[in-house]
N, C-alpha and C positions, 0 to 999 in steps of 0.2 A: 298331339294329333294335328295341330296346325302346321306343323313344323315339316311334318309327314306329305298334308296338302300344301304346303307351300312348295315343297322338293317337287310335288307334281305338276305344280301348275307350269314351275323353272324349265322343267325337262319339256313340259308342252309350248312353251315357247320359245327355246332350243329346237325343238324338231319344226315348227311354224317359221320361224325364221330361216333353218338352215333350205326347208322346200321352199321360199320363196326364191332365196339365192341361187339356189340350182336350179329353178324354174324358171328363173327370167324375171321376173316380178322386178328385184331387186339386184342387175348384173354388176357385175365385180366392178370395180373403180368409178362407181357410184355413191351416193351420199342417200343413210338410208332417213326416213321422214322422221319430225321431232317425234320423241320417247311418246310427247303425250297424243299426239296422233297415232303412233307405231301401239303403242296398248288398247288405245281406242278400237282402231282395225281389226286386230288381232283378239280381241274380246279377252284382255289382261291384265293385272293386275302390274302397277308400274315397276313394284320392287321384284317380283316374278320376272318382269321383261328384261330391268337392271342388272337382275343377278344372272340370266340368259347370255346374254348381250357382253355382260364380262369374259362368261367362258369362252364365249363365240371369238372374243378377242384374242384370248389367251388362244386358242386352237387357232388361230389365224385367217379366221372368215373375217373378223370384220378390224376396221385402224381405228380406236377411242381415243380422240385428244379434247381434253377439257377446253370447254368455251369454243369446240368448231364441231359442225357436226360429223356424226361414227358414219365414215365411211367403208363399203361393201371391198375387200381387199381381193385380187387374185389368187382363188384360194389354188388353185392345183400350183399355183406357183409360187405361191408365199407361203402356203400351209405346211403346217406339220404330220406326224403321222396320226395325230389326233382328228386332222379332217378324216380320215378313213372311217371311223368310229360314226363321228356324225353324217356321214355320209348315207349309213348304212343304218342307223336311227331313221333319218330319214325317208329313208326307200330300201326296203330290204330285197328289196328284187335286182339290188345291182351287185348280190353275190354271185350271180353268175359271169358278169362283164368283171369282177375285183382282179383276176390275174394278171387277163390283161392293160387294166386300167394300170395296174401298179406298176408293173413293167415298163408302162408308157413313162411311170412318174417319176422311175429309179433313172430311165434315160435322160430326163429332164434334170435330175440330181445329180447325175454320175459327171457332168464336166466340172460345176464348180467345186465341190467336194474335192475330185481331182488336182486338181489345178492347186488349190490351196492347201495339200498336203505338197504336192510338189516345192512350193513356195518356204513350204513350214519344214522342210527335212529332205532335201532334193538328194543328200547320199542315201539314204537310209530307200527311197523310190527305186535308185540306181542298182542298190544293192540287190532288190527286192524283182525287180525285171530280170535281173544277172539269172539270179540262180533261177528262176521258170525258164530259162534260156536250157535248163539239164534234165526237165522233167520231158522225158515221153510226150509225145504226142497222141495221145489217149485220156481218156475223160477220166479214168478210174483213177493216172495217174495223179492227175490233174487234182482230182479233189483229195486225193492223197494227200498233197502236195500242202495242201493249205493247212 
């Protein structure tokens, strides 16, 4: 049963953290306040905030380097697709704004992804423009196509 309320307490300071970060509270390349201040605040338990605070790392909200303090990472531009998850934990009313947010994020992904296939397989790109070079100019084709 502990174990069950400990999973809750994690998940609530997951979602406490992740709305401060989007709120401003605590903005991106920021340094967020000591653990034992940061559970005091947040009315939590430290190992609840710990194991929080790991994921949040892991999903790419925040940078944890031992001996310096966890600072608040640029998440739409450092995060993963895991920020979407938490994002949406956190304020579920931003399923309406998600399409076009993503769109905005896939823009923001699409150069260097790009660029670094290029780099990693430049015939294999060459090859791959060639032949859309024969497909119609039509969407149906198009998705055909892929």
């Amino acid at each position: 049963m502990s174990e069950l309320n400990e999973e809750r307490a994690t998940d609530r300071a997951e979602r406490h953290l992740i709305e401060k970060i989007v709120g401003g509270t605590f903005p991106p390349n920021t340094d967020l306040p000591g653990e034992r201040n940061l559970s005091k605040d947040l009315d939590l338990a430290r190992p609840a905030l710990r194991e929080a605070m790991q994921r949040l790392s892991r999903d790419g909200w925040l940078d944890i380097q031992q001996g310096k303090p966890t600072r608040v990472r640029d998440y739409l531009k450092d995060g993963n697709l895991n920020i979407l998850a938490g994002l949406l934990k956190a304020d579920p009313d931003l399923v309406p704004n998600l399409v076009p947010d993503l769109l905005d994020m896939w823009v923001l992904l699409a150069p260097p992804y790009t660029a670094s296939s290029v780099r990693r397989a430049p015939g294999l790109i060459i090859d791959l423009l060639n032949s859309f070079s024969k497909v119609p100019d039509k969407a149906e084709a198009y998705a055909q196509s892929m």
